[in-house]
N, C-alpha and C positions, 0 to 999 in steps of 0.2 A: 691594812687594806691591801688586800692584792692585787695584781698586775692587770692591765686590761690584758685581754688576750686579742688575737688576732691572727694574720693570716706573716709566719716567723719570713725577715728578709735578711739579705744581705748587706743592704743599701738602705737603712731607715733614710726616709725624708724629716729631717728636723726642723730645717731653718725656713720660715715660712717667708716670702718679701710678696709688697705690693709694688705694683707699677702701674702707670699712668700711660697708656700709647696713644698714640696720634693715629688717625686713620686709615693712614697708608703703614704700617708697623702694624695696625689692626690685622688690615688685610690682609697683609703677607701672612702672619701668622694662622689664621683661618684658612688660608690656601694650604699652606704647607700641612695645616694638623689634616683636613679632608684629602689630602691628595697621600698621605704614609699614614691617616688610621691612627694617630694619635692625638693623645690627650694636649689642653693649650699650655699644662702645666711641663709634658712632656717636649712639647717643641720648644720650648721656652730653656731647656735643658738642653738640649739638645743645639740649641742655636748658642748658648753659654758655651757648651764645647767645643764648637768651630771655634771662639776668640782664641782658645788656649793658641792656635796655630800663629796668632800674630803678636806672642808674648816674644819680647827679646828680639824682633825684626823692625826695630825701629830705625 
């Protein structure tokens, strides 16, 4: 069977997670995806990366 094809990245997204938010966590996130034009999968990423900053600052 061959490959799907598709649009070739650098960065496959593989790991899929569900989350549960509360409506204020909603919010924010809807604010932020309409106010930078990105996707809720991409702010979600994006807000993931900001923790990096409070690894080891405990």
């Amino acid at each position: 069977m061959p490959k799907k094809l598709g649009r070739p990245t650098d960065n496959p997204k593989g790991k899929p997670i569900h989350v549960r938010l509360d409506k204020k966590s909603d919010d924010i996130l809807n604010k932020y995806c309409d106010e930078y034009k990105v996707s809720r999968a991409e702010g979600i990423r994006r807000g993931i990366c900001k923790l990096e900053n409070d690894l080891g600052n405990k």
